[in-house]
N, C-alpha and C positions, 0 to 999 in steps of 0.2 A: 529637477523637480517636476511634479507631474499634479496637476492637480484634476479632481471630477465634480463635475460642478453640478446642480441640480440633481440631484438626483434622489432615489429612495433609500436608507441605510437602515440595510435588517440583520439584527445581530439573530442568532439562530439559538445557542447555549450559553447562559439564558437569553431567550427571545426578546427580543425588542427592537423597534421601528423608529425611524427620523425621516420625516418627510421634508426634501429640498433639502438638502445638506448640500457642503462641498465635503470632499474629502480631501487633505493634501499633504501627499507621499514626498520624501525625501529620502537620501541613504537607504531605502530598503525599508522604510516603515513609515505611518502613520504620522506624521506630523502633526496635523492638529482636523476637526470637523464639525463640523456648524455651517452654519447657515450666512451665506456671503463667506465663509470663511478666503474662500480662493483670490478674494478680493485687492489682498494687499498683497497679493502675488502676479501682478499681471503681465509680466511679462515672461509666465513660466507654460508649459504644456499642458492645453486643455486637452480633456472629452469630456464631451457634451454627455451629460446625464440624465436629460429629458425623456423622461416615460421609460427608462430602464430602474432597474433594484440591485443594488450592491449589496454583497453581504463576503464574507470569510471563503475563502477556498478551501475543496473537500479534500481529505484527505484518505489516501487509504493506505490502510496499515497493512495488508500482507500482499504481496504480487507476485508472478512469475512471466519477467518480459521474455523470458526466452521460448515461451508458451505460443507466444503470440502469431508464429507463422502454421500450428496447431490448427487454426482456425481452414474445416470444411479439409481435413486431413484426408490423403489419398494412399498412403502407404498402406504396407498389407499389416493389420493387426489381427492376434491369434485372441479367438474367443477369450474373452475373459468374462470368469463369474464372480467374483470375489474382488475385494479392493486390493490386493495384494498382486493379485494377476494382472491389474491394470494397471499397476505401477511396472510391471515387470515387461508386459508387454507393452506398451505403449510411452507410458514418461523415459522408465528407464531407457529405451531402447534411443528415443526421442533427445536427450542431454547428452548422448553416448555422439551423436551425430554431428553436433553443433562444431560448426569451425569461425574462423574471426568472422569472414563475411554474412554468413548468417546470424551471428549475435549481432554484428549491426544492423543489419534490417530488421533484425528480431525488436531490439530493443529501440530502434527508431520510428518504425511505426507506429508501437506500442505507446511511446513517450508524446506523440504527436495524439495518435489519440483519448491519450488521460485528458492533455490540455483541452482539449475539442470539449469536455465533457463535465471540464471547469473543477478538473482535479487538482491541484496545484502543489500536492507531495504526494511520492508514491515509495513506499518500502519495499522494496522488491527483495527479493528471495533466488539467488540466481547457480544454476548448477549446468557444466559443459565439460566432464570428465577427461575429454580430447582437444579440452583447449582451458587450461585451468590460468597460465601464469599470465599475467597481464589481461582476463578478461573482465575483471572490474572498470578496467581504465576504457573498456572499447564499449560498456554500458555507460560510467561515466559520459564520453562524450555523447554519446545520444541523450542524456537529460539535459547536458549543456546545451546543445543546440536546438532542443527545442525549447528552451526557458525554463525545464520542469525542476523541483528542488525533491531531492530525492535523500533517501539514506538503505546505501546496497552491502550487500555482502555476498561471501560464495558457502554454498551448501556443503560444508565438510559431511563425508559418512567412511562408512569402513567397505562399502560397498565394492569399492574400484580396488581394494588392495589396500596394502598400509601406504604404500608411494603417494598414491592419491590423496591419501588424507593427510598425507604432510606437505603436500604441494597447496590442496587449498589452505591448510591453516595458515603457510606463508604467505599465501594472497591475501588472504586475509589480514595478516600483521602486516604487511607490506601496504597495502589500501587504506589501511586506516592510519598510516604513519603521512601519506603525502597531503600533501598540502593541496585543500578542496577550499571551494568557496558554498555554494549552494546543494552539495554531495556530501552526506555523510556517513559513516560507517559503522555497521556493527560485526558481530563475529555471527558467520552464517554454520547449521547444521543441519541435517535431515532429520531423523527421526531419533530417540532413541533406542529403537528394535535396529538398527543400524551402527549403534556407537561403542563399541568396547570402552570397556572403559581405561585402555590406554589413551583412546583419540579421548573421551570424555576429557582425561588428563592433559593432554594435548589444548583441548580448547579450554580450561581452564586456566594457564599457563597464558593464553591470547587475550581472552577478557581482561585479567591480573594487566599486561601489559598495555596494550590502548586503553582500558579504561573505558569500555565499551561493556556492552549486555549482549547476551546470546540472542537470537533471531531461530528459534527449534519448531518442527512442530512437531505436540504431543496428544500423543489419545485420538488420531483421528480416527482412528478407527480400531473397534476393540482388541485386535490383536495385538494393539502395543503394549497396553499395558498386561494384557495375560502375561506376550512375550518378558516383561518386565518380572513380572513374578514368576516365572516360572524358571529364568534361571540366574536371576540373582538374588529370588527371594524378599523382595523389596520392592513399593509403590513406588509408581513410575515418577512421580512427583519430588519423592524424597530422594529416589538416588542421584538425579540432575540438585538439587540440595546438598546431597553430602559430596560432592564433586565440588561443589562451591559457585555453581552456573545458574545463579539465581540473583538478582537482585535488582532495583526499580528500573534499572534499564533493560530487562530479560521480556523478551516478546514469544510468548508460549502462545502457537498456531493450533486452531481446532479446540480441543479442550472436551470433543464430543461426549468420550467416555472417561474421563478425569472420575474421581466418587470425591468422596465431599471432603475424606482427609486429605487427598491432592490439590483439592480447591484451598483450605485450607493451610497448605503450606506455600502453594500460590502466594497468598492473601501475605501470610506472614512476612513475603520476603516482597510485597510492592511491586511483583511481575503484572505485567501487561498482559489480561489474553485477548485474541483476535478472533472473532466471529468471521465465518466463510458461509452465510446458509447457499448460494446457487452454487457452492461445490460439495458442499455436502450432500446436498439433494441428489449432483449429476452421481454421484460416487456412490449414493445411498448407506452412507456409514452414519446415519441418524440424527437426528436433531439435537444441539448444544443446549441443552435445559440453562447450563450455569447463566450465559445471556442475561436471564432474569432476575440473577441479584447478584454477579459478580462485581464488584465495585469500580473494578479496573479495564472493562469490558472497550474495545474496539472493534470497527470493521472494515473488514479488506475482501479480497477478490479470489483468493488461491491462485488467480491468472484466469478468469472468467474476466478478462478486459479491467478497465477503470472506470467504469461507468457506475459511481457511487449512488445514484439516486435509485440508478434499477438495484441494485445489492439492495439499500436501504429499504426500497420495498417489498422487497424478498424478506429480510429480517422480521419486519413486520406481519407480511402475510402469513409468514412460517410459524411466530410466536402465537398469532392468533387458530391456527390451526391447529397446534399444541395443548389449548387453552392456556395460555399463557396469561400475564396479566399488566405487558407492554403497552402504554399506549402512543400515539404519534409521537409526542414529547421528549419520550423515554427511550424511543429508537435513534428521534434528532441526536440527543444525549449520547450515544454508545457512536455515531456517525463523529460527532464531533470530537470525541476523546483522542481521536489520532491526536489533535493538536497538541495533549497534553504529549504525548511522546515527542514531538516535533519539541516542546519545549525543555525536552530531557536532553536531547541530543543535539540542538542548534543552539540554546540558551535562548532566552529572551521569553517575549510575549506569540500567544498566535491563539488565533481563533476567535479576535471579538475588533467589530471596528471601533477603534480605539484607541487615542494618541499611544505612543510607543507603543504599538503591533507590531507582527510584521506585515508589511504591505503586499501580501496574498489576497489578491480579490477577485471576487466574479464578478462581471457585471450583467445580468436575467434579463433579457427581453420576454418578459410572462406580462401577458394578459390575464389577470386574473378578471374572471367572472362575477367574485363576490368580495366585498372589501378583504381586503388584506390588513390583518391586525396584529397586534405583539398577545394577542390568546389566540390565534388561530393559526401560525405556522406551520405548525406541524401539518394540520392536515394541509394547505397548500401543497406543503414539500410531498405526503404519501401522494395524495390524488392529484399534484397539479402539475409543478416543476419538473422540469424536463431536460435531458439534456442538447437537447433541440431549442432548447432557451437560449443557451448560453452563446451571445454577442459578444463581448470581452474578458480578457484573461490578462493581469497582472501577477507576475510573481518578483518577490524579494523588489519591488516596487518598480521593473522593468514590464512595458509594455509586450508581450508575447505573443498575444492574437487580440486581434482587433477587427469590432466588425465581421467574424466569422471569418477571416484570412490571417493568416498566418505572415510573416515580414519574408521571405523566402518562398519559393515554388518548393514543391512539395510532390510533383507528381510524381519526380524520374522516382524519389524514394519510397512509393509504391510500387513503381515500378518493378525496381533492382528487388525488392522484397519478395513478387510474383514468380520470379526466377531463383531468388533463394527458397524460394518454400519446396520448388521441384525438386531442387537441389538438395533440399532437409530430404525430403521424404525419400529418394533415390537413395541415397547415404542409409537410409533407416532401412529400407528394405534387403543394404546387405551385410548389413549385421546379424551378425549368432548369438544371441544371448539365452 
C-alpha cells in the first residue's frame, strides 16, 4: 500500500480540485481520498505531497517506438515531395532495418521517456518487417521495465509480400493470446491503400479471435481514400465496415481526409479516432477538421515522442488557427479520452482520482502564478504545465519515477541506444527499396 499525503488532487475531465487530500492506493487502484485519509494507514508507504498537484496520468493514444532512434537522423534520404515518398523513402526504408537489438533501444528509451513526461499508457503502433516473430514480446519488455502500461500491436500491410502479412497477423494472434499484466493488445495494420482485401480478411479472422479492435490508420492523407475509390469503388470507411473491422474497440489513426459519410459510419460503429496534429503538420497532409465534433476523438503522437502536453498544445494552437471553435476545456477532453480506451481494453475505471481507479498518477511540481481553480484548468495545462513539472509517476499503483529518478541507472541505456541509432541508419543506407 502506498499512500500520498498532503497533497493537491485535480481531476482534469471533468475538472475538479481537493486541496490537502491523501490519496491511498492499493492492488493497483484508488483506495480511498480525503483529507487525513492516510491516517489509519500508518504503517504503509508515504510520499510527502507538500506543494506538489496530483492528477490522472496522460495517456496517448497512437505511437510509434520504433521511431524513436529517428530522432536527428543521419542516413541518406532521397528527396521526397509528397507524403507518399516519405513513407517510401524514409519510414519504409527505416522498419525494413530494424533488428531485435535496435527495437529494444528503440522502445526503451522511448518507454522511459513517455514516463519522464507523466505519460502513464502509450498505444504504440509497431512495424519491423525484418524481425516480425516475437517483436511484440521485445517491446513488451521495455514497457515492463520502465513501469509504462501499454497496449501494442504489429502493423500488418501487404507491403512486404503476402509472407509478411501472415507472419504479422500471427504475431499479432499470438501477442494477444499470452498472458500480460499491464500490456495489452490489439490487432495492428497500416493503411488501407496497403490492404487487399485478402489480408483485410486475414485480420478480420484476428479481431473475430482475441477479441480485440483494429489499431489502422485511415485518410491520412488524401491519397487513401482516392486510392480507395478508385479501385474498389467504395469509401474508405465502409469498405474497412463491410470487412467487419470496425467496432468500439477500432482505433482509426488521422481521419485528416475522412468526408462526413466516413465519419459517419465511424460514429455508427463507436470507433475511436486519434488526432496526430505535430505529425500532420511535419507531413503536411492538412488539418483533421473532424476534432471539432467527433464524439470519440483522442490524442496521440504518430511517434513525435510522448510528450502529451506539447501535442495537446499543438491540438489547440492548430484548432485555433483553423478557426476552430475548441476551447482549453475541449482540448483537455479529447487529451483525456485515451482513458476511455484504456477502459475498453483493461476493464475497470481510469482517468479521475477516485476510489476504484486505476492508480495511474502524476505527481506536478507547478508553480502556478495565479490561483489554480476547478474553472481554470485548462488554461493552466495550455499556458502553464509542463513536462518539466513532472516530479513523480505512479502506474497501476507501483512507484516508477520518483523525484525525477528513475529506481534503476538508466545511462548505459542511452547509451546502447547511441550505437543502435548508427547502427539503424548504416542498415538503412544499404538497402534498395
Amino acid at each position: 500500500m502506498i499512500v500520498i499525503t498532503n497533497v493537491r488532487a485535480m481531476d482534469v475531465s471533468p475538472p475538479g480540485i481537493q486541496e490537502g487530500v491523501d490519496i491511498c492506493i492499493d492492488k493497483g487502484k484508488i483506495l480511498e481520498i480525503g483529507p487525513g485519509a492516510g491516517d489509519k494507514y500508518p504503517e504503509t508507504r508515504k510520499i510527502d505531497g507538500s506543494g506538489l498537484t496530483a492528477s490522472p496520468g496522460l495517456v496517448c493514444s497512437h505511437n510509434h517506438f520504433y521511431s524513436a532512434l529517428a530522432r536527428g537522423i543521419q542516413a541518406e534520404i532521397k528527396p521526397s515531395t509528397d507524403f507518399i515518398s516519405v513513407l517510401r523513402h524514409l519510414w519504409w526504408k527505416l522498419d525494413r532495418a530494424i533488428d531485435r537489438d535496435i527495437l529494444f533501444s528503440s522502445g526503451i528509451t522511448a518507454a522511459l521517456d513517455a514516463v519522464r513526461c507523466g505519460t502513464t499508457t502509450v498505444i504504440d503502433h509497431h512495424a519491423s518487417p525484418g524481425f516480425i516473430t516475437g517483436s511484440l514480446s521485445v517491446l513488451q519488455e521495455t514497457f515492463e521495465k520502465a513501469g509504462l502500461r501499454g497496449i501494442l500491436c504489429y502493423e500488418v500491410t501487404d507491403r512486404n509480400g503476402e509472407k509478411g502479412a501472415r507472419e504479422g497477423v500471427k504475431e499479432s494472434i499470438s501477442f494477444a493470446e499470452k498472458e500480460k499484466n499491464c500490456v495489452e493488445a490489439s490487432i495492428g495494420a497500416h493503411a488501407p491503400f496497403t490492404l487487399s482485401g485478402k489480408t483485410l480478411g486475414m485480420l478480420r479472422e484476428a479481431v473475430q479471435e482475441t477479441k480485440r479492435g483494429i489499431h489502422i490508420h485511415i485518410a491520412e492523407d488524401a491519397y487513401d481514400p482516392s486510392y480507395s475509390h478508385r479501385e474498389y469503388g467504395i469509401d474508405i470507411a465502409r469498405r474497412l465496415e463491410e470487412y467487419g473491422l470496425l467496432n468500439d474497440l477500432a482505433l482509426c489513426i488521422h481521419g485528416v481526409h475522412l468526408s462526413e459519410a466516413d465519419l459517419d459510419v465511424l460514429k455508427k460503429n463507436n470507433c475511436f479516432l486519434v488526432h496526430n496534429p505535430r505529425s500532420n503538420l511535419n507531413n503536411q497532409v492538412g488539418y483533421a477538421r473532424a476534432v471539432q465534433s467527433y464524439p470519440l476523438c483522442a490524442l496521440g503522437t504518430d511517434g513525435i515522442g510522448s510528450d502529451m502536453l506539447t501535442e495537446m498544445r499543438f491540438a489547440f494552437f492548430a484548432n485555433r488557427e483553423h478557426n476552430g471553435r475548441l476551447w482549453e476545456q475541449d482540448i483537455l477532453n479529447v487529451l483525456w479520452r485515451g482513458n476511455s480506451i484504456c477502459e475498453k481494453y483493461f476493464g475497470g475505471s481510469f482517468g479521475r482520482l477516485a476510489p476504484g481507479n486505476a492508480a495511474d498518477i502524476v505527481l506536478w511540481d507547478y508553480q502556478a502564478p495565479t490561483p489554480l481553480t476547478e474553472s481554470n484548468i485548462g488554461g493552466h495545462f495550455i499556458y502553464g504545465f509542463s513536462a518539466q513539472d513532472v516530479h513523480t509517476v505512479l502506474i497501476n499503483g507501483k512507484i516508477v519515477y520518483e523525484n525525477r529518478q528513475f529506481p534503476f541507472d538508466v545511462s548505459d541505456f542511452y547509451r546502447d541506444a547511441r550505437k543502435q541509432a548508427k547502427q539503424l541508419w548504416e542498415r538503412m543506407d544499404a538497402l534498395e527499396i
